[in-house]
N, C-alpha and C positions, 0 to 999 in steps of 0.2 A: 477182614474179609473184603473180598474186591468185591465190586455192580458188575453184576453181570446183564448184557442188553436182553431185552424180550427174546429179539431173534434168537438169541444162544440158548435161552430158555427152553427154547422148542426146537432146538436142533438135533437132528438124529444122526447119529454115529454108525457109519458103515467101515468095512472093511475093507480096503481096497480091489485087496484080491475076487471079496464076490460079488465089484459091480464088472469086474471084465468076465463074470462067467455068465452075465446077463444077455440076452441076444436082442437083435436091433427090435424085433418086433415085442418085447418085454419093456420096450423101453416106455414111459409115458408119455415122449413127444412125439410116439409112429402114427402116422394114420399110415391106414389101408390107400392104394390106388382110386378106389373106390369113392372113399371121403376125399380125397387133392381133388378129382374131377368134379365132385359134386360142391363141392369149395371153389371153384373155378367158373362153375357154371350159373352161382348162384351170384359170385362177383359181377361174370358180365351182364345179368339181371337185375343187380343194383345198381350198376352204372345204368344200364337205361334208364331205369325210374328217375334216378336223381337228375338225368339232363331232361326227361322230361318235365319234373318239378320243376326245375332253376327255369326252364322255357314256360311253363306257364307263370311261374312269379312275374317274369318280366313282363309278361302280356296282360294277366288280370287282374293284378293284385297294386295297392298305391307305393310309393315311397315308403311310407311309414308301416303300411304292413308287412312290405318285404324285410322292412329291417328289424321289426319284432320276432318275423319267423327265423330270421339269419340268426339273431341273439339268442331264441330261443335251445330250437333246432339245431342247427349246423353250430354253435359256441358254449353249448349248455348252459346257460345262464337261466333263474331262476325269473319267474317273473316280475317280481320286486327288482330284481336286477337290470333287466330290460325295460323298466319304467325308467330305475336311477339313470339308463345310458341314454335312454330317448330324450329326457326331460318331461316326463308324463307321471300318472299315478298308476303302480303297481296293477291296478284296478280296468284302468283304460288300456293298457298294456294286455292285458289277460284276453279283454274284448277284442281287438284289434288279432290276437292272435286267432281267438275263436272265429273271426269272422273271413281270416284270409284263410283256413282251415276250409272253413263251409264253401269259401269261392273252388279250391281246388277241390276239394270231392265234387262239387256240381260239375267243371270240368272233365272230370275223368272220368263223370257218369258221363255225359253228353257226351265228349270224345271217344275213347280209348278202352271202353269196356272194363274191364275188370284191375283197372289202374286204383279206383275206388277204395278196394282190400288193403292196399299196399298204402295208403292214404293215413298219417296217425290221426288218432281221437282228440276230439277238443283236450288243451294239456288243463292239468289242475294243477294249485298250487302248490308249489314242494318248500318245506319246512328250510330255511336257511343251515347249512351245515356249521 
């Protein structure tokens, strides 16, 4: 008996002839006009946010906690892991993050109103995969 992989395992068997009797909008990767615009609209809405963050790291936030939120944040690394890259303890790393967290919601309450929402929550610890 041959192994067969996972994937094969859960593979499902069409016929050819009735994926071409399927029409574009049957298909599972259609969005509506509707959803592209609203997918479009929300991108250039997260580009602003994000050059308004990287603008405030640069201005209120030290060396070391722009670089815990960069590891964090923008490289997904764990906070154990942005201790091992800083040379800190998993622990100071956490704080560090929590604290340049606290500086930009106070910013975007004092500036830019409702920038706050869009602002993530102190992170917690995630279990190593």
């Amino acid at each position: 008996m041959t192994e067969r992989s996972r994937a094969s395992r859960y593979a499902v068997y069409v016929n050819p002839q009735r994926i071409d009797l399927r029409t574009v909008r049957e298909a599972m990767w259609y969005e509506s006009p509707e959803e592209v615009e609203a997918g479009l609209e929300w991108g250039e809405e997260k580009e602003k946010l994000l050059r308004w963050v990287q603008r405030q790291m640069g201005r209120r936030l030290t060396k070391r906690e722009r670089k815990c939120i960069e590891l964090y944040y923008f490289k997904g690394l764990t906070c154990r892991e942005v201790g091992e890259k800083t040379g800190t303890d998993p622990s100071s790393a956490y704080r560090a993050i929590q604290r340049a967290i606290r500086k930009l919601h106070a910013s975007a309450e004092k500036g830019e109103g409702n920038l706050a929402r869009a602002m993530p929550k102190a992170p917690r610890f995630r279990k190593p995969d």
